[in-house]
Backbone as CSV, one residue per row, in Angstrom:
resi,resn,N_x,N_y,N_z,CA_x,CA_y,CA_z,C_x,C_y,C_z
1,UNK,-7.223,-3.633,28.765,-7.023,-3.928,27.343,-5.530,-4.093,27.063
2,UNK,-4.990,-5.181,26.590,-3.581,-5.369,25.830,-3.502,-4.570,24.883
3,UNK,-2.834,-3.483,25.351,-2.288,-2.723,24.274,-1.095,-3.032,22.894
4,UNK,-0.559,-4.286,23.510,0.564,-5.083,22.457,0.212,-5.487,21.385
5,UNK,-1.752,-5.633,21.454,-1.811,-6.147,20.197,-1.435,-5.174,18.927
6,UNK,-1.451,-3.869,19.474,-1.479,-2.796,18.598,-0.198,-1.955,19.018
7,UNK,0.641,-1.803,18.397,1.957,-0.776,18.872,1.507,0.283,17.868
8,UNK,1.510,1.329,19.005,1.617,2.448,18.872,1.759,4.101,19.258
9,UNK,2.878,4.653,18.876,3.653,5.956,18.859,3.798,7.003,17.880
10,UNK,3.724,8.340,18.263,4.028,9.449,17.663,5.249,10.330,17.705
11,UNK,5.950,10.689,17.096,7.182,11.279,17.211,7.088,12.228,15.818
12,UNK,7.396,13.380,16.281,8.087,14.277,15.135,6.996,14.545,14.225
13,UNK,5.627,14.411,14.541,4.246,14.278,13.724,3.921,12.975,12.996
14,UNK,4.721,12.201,13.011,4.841,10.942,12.208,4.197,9.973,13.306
15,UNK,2.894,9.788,12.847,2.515,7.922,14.073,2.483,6.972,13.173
16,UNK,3.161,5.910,14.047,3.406,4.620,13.796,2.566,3.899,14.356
17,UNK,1.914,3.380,13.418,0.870,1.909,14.111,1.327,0.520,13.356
18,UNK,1.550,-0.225,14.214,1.993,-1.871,14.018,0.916,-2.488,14.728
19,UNK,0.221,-3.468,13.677,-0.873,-4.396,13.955,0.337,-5.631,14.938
20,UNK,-0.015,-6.336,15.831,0.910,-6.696,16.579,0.629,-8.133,17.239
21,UNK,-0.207,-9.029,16.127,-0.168,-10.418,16.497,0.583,-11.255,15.766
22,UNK,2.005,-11.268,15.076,2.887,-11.891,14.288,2.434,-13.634,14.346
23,UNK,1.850,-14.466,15.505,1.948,-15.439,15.562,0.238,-15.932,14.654
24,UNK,-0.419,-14.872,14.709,-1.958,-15.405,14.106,-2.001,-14.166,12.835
25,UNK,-0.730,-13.739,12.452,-0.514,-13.241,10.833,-1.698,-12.047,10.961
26,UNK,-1.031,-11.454,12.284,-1.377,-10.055,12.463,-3.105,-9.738,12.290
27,UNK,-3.874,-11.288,12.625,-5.192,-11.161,12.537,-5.763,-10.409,13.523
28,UNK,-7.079,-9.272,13.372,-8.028,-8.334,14.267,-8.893,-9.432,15.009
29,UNK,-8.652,-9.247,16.169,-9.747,-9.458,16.835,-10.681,-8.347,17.307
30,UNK,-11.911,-8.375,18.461,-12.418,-7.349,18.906,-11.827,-6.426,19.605
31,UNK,-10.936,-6.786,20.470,-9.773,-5.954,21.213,-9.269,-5.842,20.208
32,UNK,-8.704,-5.670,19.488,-7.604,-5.242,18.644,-8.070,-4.202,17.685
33,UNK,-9.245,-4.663,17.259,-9.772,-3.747,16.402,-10.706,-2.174,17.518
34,UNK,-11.046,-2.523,18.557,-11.347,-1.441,19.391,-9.918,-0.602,19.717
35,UNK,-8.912,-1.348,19.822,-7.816,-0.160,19.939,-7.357,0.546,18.634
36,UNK,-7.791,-0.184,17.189,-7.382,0.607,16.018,-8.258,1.563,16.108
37,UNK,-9.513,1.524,16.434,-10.780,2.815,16.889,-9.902,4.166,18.014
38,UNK,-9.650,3.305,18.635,-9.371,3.977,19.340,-8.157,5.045,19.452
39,UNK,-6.838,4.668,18.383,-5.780,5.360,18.090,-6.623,6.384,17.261
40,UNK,-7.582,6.113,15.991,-7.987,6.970,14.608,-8.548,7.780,15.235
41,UNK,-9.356,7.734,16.816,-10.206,8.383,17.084,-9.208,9.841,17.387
42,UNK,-8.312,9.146,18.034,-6.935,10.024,18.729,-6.478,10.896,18.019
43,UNK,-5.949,10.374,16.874,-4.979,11.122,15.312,-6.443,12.005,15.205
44,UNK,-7.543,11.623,15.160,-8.343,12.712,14.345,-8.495,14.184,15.325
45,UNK,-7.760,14.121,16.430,-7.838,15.127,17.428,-6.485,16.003,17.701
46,UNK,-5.209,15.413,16.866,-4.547,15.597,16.901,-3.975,16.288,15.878
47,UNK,-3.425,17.898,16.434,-3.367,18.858,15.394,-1.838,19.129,15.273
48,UNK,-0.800,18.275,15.469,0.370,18.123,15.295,0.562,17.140,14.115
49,UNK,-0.247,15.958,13.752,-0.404,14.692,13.209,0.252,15.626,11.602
50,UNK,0.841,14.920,11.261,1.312,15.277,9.435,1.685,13.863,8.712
51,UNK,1.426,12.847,8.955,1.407,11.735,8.382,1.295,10.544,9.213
52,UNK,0.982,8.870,8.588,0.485,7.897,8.902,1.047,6.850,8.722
53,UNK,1.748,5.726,9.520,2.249,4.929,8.980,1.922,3.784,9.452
54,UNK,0.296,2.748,8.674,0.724,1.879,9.312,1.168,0.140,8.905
55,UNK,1.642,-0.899,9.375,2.131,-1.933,8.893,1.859,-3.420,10.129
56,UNK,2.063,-4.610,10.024,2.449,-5.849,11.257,3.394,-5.884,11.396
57,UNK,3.420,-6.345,12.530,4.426,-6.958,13.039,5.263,-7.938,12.027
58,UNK,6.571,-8.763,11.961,6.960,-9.837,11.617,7.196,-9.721,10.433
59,UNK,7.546,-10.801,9.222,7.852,-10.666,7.888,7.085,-11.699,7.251
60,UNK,5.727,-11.986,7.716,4.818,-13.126,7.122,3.393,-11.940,6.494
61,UNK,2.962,-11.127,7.170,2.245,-10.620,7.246,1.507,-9.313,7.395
62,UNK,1.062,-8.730,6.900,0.401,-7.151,7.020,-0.500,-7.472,8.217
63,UNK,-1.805,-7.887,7.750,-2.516,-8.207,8.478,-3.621,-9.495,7.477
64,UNK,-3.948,-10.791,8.206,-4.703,-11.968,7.233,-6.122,-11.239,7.752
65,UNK,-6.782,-10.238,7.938,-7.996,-10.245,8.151,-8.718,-10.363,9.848
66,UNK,-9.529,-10.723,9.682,-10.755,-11.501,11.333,-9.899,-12.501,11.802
67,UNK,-10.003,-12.608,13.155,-9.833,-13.781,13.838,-10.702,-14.844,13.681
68,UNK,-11.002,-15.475,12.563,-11.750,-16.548,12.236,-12.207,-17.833,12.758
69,UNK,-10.969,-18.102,13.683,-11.005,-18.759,14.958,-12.039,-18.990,16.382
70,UNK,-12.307,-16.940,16.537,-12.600,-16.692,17.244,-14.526,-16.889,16.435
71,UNK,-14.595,-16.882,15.153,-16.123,-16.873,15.091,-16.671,-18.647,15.103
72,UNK,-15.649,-19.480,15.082,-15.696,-20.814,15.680,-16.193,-21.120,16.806
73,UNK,-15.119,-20.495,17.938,-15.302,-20.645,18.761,-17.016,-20.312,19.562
74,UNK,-16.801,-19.096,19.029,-18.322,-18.605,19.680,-19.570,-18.355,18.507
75,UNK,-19.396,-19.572,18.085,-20.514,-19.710,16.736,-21.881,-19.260,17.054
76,UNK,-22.165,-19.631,19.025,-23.881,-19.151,19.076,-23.804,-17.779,18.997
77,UNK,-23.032,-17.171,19.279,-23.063,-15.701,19.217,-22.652,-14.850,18.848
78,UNK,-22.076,-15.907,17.462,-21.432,-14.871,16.232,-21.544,-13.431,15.810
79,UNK,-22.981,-13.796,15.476,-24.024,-12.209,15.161,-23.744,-11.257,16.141
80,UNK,-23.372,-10.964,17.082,-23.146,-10.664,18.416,-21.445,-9.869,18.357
81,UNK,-20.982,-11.402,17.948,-19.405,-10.600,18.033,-19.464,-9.978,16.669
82,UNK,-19.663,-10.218,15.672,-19.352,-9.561,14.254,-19.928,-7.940,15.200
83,UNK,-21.263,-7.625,15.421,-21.473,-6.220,15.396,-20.182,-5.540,16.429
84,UNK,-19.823,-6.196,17.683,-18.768,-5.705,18.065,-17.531,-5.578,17.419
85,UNK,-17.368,-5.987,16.281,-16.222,-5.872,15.879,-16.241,-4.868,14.388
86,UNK,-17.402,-4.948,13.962,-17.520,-3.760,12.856,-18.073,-2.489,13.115
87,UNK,-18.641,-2.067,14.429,-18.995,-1.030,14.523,-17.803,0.059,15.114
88,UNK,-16.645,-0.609,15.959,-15.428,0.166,15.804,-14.414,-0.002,14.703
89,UNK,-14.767,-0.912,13.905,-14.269,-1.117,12.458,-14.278,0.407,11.811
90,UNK,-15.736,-0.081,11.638,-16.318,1.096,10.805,-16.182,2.768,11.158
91,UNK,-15.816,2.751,12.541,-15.426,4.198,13.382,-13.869,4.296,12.534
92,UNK,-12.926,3.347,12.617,-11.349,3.164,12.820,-11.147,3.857,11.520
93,UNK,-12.027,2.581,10.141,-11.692,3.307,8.473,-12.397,4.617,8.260
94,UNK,-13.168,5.527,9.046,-13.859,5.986,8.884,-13.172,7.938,9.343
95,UNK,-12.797,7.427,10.470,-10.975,8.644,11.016,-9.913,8.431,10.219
96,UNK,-9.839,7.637,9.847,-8.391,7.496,9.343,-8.550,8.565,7.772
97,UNK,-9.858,7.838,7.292,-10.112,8.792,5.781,-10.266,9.636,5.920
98,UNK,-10.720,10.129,6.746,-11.171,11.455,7.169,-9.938,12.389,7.563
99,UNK,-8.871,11.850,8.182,-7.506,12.600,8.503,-6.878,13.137,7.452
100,UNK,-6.578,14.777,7.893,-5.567,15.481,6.818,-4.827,15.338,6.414
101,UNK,-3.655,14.439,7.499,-2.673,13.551,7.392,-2.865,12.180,6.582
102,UNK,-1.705,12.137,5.519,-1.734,11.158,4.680,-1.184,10.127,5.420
103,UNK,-1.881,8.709,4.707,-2.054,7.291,5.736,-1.136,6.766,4.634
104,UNK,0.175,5.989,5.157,0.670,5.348,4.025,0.813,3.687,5.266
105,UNK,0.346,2.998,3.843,0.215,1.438,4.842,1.067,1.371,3.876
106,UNK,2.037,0.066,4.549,3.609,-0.448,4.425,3.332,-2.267,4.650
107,UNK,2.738,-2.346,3.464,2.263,-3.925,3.312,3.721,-5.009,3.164
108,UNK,3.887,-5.493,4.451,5.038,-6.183,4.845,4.795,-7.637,4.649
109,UNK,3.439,-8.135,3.969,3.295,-9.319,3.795,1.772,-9.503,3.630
110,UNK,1.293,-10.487,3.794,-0.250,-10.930,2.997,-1.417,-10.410,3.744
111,UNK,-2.067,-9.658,3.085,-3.680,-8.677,3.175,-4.492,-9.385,2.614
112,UNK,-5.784,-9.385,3.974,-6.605,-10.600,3.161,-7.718,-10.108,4.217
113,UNK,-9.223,-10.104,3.783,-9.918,-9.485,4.566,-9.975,-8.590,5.015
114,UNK,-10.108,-7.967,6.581,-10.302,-6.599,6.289,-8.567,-6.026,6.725
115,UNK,-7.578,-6.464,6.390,-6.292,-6.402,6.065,-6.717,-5.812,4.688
116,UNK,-6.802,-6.601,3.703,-7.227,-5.969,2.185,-7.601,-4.442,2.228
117,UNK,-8.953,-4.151,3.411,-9.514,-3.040,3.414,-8.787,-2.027,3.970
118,UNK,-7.912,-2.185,4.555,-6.729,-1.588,5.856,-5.816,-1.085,4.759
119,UNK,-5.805,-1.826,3.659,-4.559,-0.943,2.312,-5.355,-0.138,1.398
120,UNK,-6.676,-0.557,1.299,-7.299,-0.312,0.224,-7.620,1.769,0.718
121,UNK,-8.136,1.382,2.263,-8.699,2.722,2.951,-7.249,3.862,2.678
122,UNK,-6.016,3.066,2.942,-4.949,3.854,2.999,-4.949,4.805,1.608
123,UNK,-4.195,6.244,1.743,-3.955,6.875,1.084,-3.084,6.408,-0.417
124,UNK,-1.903,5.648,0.653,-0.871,5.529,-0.433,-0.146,4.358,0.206
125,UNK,0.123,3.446,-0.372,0.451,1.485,-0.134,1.641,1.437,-0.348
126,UNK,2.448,0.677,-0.235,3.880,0.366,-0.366,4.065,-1.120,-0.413
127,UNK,4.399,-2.135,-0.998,4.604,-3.326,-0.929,5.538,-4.125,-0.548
128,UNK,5.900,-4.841,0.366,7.190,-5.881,-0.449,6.488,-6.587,-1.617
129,UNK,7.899,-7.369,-2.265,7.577,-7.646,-3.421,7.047,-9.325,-3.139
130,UNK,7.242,-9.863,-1.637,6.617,-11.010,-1.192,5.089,-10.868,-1.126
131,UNK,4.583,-9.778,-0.749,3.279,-9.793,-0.024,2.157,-10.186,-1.194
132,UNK,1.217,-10.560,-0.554,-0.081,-10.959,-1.234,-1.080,-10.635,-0.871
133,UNK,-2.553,-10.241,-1.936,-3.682,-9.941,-1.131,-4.771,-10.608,-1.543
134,UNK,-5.571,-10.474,-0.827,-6.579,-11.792,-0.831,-8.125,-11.231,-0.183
135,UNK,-9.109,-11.505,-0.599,-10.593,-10.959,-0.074,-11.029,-11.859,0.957
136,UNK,-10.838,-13.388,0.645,-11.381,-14.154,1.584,-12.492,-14.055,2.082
137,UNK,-13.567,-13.999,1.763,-14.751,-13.328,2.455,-15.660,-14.468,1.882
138,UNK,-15.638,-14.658,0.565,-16.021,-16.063,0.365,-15.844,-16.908,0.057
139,UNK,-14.658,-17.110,0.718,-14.082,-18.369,0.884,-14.482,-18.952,2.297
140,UNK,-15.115,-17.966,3.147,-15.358,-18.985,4.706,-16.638,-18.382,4.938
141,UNK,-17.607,-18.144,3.495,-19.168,-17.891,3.172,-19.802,-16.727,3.855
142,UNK,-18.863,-15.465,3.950,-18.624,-14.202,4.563,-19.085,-13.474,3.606
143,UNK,-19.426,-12.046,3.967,-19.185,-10.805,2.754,-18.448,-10.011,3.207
144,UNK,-17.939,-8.652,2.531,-16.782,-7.890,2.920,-17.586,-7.194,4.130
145,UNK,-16.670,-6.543,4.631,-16.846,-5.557,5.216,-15.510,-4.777,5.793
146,UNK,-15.510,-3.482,6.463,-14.037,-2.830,6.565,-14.274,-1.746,5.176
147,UNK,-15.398,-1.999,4.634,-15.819,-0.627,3.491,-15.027,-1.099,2.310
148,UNK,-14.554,-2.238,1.784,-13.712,-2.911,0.558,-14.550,-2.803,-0.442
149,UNK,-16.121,-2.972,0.191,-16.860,-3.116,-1.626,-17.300,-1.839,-1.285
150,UNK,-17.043,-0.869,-0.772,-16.759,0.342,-1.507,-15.637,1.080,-1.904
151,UNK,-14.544,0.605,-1.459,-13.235,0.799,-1.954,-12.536,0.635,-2.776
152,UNK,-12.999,-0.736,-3.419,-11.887,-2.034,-3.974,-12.506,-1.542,-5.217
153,UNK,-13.819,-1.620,-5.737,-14.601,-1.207,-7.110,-13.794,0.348,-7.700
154,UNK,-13.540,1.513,-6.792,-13.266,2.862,-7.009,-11.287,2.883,-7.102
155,UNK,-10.934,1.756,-6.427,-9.300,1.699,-6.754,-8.780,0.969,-7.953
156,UNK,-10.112,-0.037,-8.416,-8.715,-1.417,-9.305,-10.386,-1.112,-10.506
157,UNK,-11.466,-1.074,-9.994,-12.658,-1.426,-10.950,-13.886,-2.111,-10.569
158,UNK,-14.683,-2.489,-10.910,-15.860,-3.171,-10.546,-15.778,-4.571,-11.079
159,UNK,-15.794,-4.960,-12.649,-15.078,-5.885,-12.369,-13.670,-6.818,-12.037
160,UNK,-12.900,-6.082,-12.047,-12.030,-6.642,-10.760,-12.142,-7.331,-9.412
161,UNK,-12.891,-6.303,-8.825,-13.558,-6.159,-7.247,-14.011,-7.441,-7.315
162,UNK,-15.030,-7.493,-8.521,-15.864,-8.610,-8.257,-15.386,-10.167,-8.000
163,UNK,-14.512,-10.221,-9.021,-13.431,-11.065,-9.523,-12.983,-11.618,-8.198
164,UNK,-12.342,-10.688,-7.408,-11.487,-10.672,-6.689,-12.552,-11.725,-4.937
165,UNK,-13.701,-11.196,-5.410,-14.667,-11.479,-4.284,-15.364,-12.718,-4.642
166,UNK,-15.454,-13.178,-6.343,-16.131,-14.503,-6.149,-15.406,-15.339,-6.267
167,UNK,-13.918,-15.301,-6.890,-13.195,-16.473,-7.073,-12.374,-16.184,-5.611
168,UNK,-12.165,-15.481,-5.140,-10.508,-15.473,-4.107,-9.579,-15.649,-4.623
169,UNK,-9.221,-15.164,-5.840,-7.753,-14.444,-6.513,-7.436,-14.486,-5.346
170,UNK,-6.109,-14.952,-5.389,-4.730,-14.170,-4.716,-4.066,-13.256,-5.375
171,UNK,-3.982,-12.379,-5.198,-3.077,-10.623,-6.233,-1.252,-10.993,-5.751
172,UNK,-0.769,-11.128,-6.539,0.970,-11.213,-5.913,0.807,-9.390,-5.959
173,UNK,2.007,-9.093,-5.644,2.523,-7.620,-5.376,2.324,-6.818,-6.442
174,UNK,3.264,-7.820,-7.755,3.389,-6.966,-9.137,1.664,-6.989,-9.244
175,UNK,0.864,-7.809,-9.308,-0.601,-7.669,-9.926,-1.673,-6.503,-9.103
176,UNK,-0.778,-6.550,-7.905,-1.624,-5.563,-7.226,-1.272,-4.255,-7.461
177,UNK,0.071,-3.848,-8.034,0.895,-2.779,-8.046,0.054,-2.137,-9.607
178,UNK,-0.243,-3.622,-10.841,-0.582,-3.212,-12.127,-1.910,-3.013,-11.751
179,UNK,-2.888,-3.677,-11.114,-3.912,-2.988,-10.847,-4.583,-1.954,-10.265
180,UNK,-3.351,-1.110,-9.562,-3.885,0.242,-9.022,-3.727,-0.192,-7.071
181,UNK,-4.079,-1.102,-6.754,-4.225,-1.428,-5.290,-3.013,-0.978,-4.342
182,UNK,-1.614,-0.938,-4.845,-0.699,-0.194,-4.458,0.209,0.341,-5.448
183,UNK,0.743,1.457,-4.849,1.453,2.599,-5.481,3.361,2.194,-6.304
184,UNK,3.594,1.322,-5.103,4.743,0.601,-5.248,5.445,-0.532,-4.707
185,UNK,6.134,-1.258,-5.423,6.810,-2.491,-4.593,8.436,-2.688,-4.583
186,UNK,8.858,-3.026,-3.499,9.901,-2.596,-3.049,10.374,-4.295,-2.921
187,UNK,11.531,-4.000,-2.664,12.224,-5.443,-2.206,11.897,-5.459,-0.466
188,UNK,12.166,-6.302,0.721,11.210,-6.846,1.570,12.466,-5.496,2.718
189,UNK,13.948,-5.709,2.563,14.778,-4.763,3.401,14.864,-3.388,2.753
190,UNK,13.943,-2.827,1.902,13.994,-1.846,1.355,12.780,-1.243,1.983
191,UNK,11.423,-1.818,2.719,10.413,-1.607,3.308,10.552,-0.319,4.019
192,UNK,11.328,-0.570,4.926,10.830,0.424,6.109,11.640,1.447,5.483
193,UNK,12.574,1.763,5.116,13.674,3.151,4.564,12.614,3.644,3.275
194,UNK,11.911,2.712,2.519,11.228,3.746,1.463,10.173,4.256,2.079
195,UNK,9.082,3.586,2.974,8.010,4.091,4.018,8.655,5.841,4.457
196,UNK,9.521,5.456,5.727,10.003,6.557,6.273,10.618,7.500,5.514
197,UNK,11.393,7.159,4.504,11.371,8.747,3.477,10.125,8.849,2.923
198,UNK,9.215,8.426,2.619,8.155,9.033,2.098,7.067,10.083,3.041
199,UNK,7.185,9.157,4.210,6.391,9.659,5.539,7.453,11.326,5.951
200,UNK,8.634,11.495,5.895,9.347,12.435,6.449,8.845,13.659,5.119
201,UNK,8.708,12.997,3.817,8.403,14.176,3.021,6.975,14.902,3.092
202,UNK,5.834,13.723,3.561,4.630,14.303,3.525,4.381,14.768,4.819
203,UNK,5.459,14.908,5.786,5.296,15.120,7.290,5.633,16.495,6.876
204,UNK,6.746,16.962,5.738,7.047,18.688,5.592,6.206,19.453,4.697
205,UNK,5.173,18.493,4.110,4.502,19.360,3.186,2.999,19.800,3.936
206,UNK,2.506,20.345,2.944,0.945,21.250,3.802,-0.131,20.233,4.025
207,UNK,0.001,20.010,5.262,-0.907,18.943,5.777,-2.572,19.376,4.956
208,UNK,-2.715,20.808,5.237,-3.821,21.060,4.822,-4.881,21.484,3.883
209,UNK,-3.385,21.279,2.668,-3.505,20.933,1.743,-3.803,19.534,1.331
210,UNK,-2.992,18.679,1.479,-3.087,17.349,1.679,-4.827,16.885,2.164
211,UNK,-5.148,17.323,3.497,-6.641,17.358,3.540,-7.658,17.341,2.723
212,UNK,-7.213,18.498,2.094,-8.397,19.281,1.023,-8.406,18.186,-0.039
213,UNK,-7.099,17.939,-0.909,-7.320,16.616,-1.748,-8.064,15.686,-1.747
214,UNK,-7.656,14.878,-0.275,-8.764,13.422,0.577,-9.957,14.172,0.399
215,UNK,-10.600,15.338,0.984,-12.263,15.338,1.103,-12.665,15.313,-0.484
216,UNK,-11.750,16.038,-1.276,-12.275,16.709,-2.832,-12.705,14.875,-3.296
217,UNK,-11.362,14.150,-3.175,-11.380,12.880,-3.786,-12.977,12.079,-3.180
218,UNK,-12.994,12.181,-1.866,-13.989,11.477,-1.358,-15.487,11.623,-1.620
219,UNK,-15.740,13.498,-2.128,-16.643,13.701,-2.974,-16.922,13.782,-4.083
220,UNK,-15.888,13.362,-4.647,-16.241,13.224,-5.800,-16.574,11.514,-6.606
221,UNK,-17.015,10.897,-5.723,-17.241,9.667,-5.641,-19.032,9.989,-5.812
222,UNK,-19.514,10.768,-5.419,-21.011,10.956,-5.228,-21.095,12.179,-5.813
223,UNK,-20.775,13.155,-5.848,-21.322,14.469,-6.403,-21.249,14.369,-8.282
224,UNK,-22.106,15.346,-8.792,-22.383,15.936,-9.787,-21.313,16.206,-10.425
225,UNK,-20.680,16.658,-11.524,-19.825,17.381,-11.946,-20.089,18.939,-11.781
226,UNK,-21.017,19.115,-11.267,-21.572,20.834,-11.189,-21.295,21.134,-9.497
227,UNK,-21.605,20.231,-9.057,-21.365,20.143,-7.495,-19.668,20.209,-6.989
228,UNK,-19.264,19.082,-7.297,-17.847,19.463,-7.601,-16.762,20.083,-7.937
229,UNK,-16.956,20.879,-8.926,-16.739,22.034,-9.205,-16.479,23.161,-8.836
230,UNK,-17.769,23.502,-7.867,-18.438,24.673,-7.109,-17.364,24.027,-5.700
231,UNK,-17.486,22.622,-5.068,-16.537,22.228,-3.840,-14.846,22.262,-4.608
232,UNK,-14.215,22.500,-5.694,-13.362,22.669,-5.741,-12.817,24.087,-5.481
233,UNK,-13.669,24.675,-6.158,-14.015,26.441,-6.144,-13.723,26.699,-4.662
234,UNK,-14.624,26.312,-3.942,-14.904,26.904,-2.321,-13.286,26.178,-1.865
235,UNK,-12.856,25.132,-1.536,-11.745,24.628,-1.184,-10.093,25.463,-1.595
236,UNK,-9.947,25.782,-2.957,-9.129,26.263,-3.298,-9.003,27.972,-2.782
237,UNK,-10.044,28.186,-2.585,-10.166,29.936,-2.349,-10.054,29.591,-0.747
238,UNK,-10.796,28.509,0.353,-10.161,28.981,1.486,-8.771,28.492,1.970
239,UNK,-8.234,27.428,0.967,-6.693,26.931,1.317,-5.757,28.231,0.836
240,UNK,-5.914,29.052,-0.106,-5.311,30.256,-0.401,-5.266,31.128,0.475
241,UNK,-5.724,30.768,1.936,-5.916,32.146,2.571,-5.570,31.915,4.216
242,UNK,-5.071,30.454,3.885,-4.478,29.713,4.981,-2.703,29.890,4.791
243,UNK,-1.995,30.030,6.191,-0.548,30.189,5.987,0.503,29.161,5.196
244,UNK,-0.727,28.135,5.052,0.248,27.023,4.161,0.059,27.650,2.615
245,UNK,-1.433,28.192,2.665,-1.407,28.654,0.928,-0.739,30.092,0.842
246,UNK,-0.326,31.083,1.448,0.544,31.989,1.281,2.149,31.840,1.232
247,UNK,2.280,30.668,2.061,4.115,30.405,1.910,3.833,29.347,0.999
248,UNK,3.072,28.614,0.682,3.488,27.762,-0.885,3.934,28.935,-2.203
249,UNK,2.732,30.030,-2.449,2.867,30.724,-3.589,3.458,31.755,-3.313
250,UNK,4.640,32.223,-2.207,5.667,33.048,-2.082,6.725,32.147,-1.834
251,UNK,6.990,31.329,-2.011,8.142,30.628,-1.964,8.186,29.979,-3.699
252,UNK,6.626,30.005,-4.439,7.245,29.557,-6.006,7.897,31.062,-6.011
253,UNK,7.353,32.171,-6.154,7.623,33.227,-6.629,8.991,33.924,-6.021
254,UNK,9.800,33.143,-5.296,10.599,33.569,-4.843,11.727,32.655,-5.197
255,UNK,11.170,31.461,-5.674,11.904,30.452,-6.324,13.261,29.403,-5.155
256,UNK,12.495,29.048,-4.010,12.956,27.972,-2.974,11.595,27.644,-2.107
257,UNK,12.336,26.400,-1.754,11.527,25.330,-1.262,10.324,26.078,-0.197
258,UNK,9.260,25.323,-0.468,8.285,26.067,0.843,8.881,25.552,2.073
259,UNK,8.854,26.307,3.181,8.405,25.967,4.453,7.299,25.683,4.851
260,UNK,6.607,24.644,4.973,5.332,24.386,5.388,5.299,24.235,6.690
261,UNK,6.019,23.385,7.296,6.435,22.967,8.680,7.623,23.621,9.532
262,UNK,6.980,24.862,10.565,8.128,24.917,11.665,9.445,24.690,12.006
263,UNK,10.326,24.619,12.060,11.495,24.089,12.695,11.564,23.310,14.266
């Protein structure tokens, strides 16, 4: 397996993943997308991990989605490659949400397909102020997948989502930024320095805290308000009893910064 399509390293708890086809605008193929499976599978085993960073290669592109090319090419056995390519899809967005460690994607240029879903899954987005996003799905008589129409409805709205899926809007940065889809937009050499201070701050704070948020948020997409409640209840009483929840509330009461993270 070419590992180039995908760069990726850990240092200092911080992993870096770069989607890594700059010349086909950082598009997934099946290899490519089996090694994004295959890193999430990794991070989710990894009990050093305190944050996520990922972005493409080049300055055209985040990632444009599928290799679309490739369902040309092998049109008799499309049906065939699609399941190979969404069932480690569906493993890849599926670790990543699931990680305690916050995922910040660093959208370096145009998201479109399951690129779209690759920002949408992320915790927390970052823009240049070039980039664009795009559903594309029916535009080449596709439907989503990468978990967007369950994502995209719960981040921007339902009709939005929809919007976004029957016409193929293109979102510029600012429209994606006013609609909720990312957090902030940056100028294009301001990218990587606002990423990495953000990643170095959530790398010192309580990962497992941080955790508890993602699952609370993720159930509360389906649960009750009575259910919820009772999982906020249970969550808060066992993070209190964890060493991140004893040096958070002796360090307010002592009035300086927590130590969450080691030296």
């Amino acid at each position: 397996m070419n590992d180039s399509m995908i760069d990726f390293s850990c240092q200092h708890g911080i992993a870096h993943i770069t989607l890594n086809r700059p010349a086909a605008f950082n598009a997934l193929n099946t290899e490519g997308i089996i090694r994004l499976a295959e890193i999430a599978s990794q991070l989710s085993h990894d009990r050093s991990l305190r944050a996520v960073i990922m972005t493409g290669a080049g300055d055209k592109a985040f990632c444009a989605g599928g290799d679309v090319a490739t369902f040309v090419e092998q049109a008799d056995r499309v049906g065939e490659l699609l399941q190979a390519m969404t069932d480690p899809l569906n493993l890849a967005i599926t670790r990543f949400m699931q990680l305690s460690a916050p995922v910040i994607a660093a959208v370096n240029g145009v998201a479109a397909g399951v690129g779209l879903s690759l920002v949408a899954m992320a915790d927390l987005a970052i823009a240049v102020d070039g980039a664009r996003f795009n559903t594309a799905y029916t535009q080449i008589g596709y439907t989503p997948d990468g978990g967007s129409s369950w994502l995209l409805p719960r981040l921007i709205g339902q009709r939005r989502a929809m919007e976004l899926y029957l016409t193929n809007r293109t979102l510029s940065a600012a429209e994606a930024s006013a609609w909720g889809l990312v957090n902030q937009v940056v100028a294009a050499d301001a990218l990587a320095d606002t990423v990495d201070t953000l990643a170095r701050r959530l790398a010192d704070g309580p990962t497992g805290s941080f955790g508890g948020v993602k699952r609370l948020m993720l159930e509360s997409q389906a649960q009750p308000l009575e259910v919820q409640l009772a999982l906020e209840a249970r969550t808060i009483i066992a993070q209190s009893q964890t060493t991140e929840g004893r040096e958070g509330v002796r360090a307010f009461v002592e009035k300086r910064p927590a130590r969450f993270r080691s030296a």
